[in-house]
N, C-alpha and C positions, 0 to 999 in steps of 0.2 A: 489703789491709785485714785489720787481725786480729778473730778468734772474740770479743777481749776488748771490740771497739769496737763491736759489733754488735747488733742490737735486736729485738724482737718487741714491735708493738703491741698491746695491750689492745685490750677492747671501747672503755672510756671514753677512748682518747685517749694511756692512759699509758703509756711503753714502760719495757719490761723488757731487762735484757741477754740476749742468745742462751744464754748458757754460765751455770751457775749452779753454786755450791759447797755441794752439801749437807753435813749436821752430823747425820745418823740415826747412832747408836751411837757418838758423837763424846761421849764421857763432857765434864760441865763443868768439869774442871780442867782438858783436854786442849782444850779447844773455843777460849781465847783464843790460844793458840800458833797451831793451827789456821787460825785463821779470819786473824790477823794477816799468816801467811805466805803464807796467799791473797791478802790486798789488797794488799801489797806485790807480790806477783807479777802481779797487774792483773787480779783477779777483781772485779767491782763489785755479783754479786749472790750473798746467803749464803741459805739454805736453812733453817732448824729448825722447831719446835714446841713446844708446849709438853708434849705428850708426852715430846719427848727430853730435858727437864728438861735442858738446857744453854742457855737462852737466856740467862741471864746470862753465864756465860761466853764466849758467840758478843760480847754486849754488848761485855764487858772489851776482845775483839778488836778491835772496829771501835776504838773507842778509841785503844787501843795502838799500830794503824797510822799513826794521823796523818792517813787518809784522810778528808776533809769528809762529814758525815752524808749530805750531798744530792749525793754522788757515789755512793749505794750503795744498793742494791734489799734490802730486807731481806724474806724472808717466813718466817710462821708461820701456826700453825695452832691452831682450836678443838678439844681432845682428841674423839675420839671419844665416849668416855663421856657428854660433856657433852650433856645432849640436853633443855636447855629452856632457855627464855630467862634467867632466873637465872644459871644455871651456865655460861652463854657469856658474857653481861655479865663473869662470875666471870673466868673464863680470857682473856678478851682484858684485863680489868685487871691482870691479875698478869703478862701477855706482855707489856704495856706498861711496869711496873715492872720486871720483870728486866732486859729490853731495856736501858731506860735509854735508849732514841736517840728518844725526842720521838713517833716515830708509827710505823707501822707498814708498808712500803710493798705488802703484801699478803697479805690475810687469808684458809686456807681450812678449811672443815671438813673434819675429817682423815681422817673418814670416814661414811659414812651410818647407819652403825650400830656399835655399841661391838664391839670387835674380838672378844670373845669370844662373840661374836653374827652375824662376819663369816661364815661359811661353813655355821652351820646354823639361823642364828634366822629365825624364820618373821615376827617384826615386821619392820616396813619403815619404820616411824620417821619417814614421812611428816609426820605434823604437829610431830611434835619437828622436824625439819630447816627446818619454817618458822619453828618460834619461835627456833630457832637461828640463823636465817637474819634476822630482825626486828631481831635483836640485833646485828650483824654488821651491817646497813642503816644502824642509830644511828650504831654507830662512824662509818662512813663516813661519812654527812652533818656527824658534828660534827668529822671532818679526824684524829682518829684513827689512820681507816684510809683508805689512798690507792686500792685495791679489795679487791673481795672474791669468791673461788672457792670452788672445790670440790676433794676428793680423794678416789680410792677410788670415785666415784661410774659410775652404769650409767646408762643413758640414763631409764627412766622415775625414776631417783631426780633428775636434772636437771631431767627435764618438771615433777616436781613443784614445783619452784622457780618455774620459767620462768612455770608457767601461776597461782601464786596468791600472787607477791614482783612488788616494782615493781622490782627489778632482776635484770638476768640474770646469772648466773656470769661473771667475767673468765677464769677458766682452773682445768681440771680437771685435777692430778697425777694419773699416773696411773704403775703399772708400762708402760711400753714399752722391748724390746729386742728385738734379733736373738733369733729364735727364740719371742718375746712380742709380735707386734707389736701385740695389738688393734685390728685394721686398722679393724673395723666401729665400734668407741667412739671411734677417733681422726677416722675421717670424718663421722661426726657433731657430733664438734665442731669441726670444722673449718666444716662449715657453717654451723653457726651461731656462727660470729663466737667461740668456745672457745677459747683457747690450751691444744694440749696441752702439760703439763709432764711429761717422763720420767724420774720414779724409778730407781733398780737401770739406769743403760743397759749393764753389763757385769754384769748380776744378780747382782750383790754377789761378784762374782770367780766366777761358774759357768760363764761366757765364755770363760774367758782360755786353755784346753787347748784352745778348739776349731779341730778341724784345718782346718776350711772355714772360718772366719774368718780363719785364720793365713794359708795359702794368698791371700788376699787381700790383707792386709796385707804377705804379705811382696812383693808386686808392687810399692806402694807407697813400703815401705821405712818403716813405721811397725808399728805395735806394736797388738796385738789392740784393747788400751785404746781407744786411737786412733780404731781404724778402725770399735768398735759406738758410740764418740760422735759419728763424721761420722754414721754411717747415718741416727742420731737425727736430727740437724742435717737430713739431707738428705730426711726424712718432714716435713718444716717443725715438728716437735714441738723442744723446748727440754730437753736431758739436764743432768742433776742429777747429774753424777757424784761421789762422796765420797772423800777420804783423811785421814790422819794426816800421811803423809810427804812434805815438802816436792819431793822429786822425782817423786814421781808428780803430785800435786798442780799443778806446773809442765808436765809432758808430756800433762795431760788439755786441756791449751789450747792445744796445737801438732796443732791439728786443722784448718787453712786446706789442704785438699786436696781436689778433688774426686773420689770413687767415681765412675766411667762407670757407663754403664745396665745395661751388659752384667752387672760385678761387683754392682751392688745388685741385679738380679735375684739374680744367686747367691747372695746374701747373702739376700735375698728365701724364696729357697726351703727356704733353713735353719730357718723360721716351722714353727711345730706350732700357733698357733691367730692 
């Protein structure tokens, strides 16, 4: 069985493919080629936001391929900035206009607080993430949106969801990689019924020189790439790996191999947090 036929269920029932093709830094004149050469190549699920300002152009792709709307997982995302119910309404109507594909197959906020706010702002944005989260509810009930997560998110930014929305998070993006594992965010959501999704799984090419990664791979007889999107695969998290180039973009899906326990430990112990 191929990485491309394969599924991770949702909370509500709806599956997602394993392997997804992100579109971060994927500019949108560049995003239809992109995203085209993915679905022809057998990727069914595409990645952006409305952040990345390319969702029309990821649009023009699905299009271009010829591939049926309801063959294909599309997800985007509420900009972080947006932090009231207004301004989410805002951004999931203009993600739905660009798009252009009818609905949305899963909605998340991109993050719990506006990025220039990510690493020193002492607000925590709590009740913005509900009203943002209220909004995000509408969609979904009026078919919109097929679910709705999270990204960026830490565990009490969740609980706040959890404990004062009538719906819980379908899946939290989050960065996981070799050497990033988030071991403690990802088993939390694991527990509770979370799909993690792994951003950067080759941290945006910071992977690709390392020698205890290589070493492993080359046992295998695959390629660094490869081997930190099994890892992904094999923490049951879902990797979001990104390209331009239609050969990489083809070799990030020739991941049907399994890593023994022995090499994911070692792989394992390359983690710094």
């Amino acid at each position: 069985m191929s990485i491309l036929t394969e599924y991770f269920e949702l909370g509500n029932g709806n599956k997602i493919p394993k392997l997804g093709f992100g579109t971060w830094q994927t500019p949108n004149e560049v995003a239809p080629v992109a995203v085209e050469a993915a679905l022809k190549i057998g990727y069914t699920h595409i990645d952006t936001a409305h952040a990345y300002e390319n969702e029309a152009g990821v649009g023009q792709g699905l299009k271009a391929s010829g591939v049926p709307r309801d063959k294909v997982f599309i997800t985007t995302k509420v900009r972080a900035e947006f932090k009231s119910y207004d301004r989410a309404k805002q951004s999931i109507a203009e993600s739905l206009a660009a798009l252009d594909a009818g609905y949305i197959d899963l909605l998340l906020i991109h993050a719990p607080k506006p990025w220039a706010e990510m690493e020193s702002g002492t607000n925590r944005y709590f009740d913005e993430n509900v009203a943002v989260w209220q909004a995000m509810e509408e969609a979904y009930q009026r078919g919109d949106v097929r679910a709705i997560g999270v990204s960026n998110f830490q565990v009490d930014d969740i609980e706040n969801l959890t404990s004062r929305c009538e719906i819980a998070p379908a899946a939290n993006q989050i960065e996981v990689n070799i050497g990033y594992p988030e071991a403690d965010l990802v088993a939390y959501c694991q527990q509770h019924g979370i799909l993690v999704e792994a951003y950067s799984p080759i941290a945006t090419g910071a992977l690709l020189g390392d020698p205890g990664i290589k070493a492993v791979a080359d046992k295998y007889g695959k390629s660094v790439a490869q081997v930190c999107i099994r890892w992904v695969l094999q923490k049951d998290c879902l990797p979001l790996p990104k390209s331009v180039h239609e050969e990489y973009i083809r070799q990030n899906t020739e991941v049907d191999f399994e890593i023994s326990a022995d090499d994911m430990a070692v792989l394992d112990g390359l983690g710094s947090k």
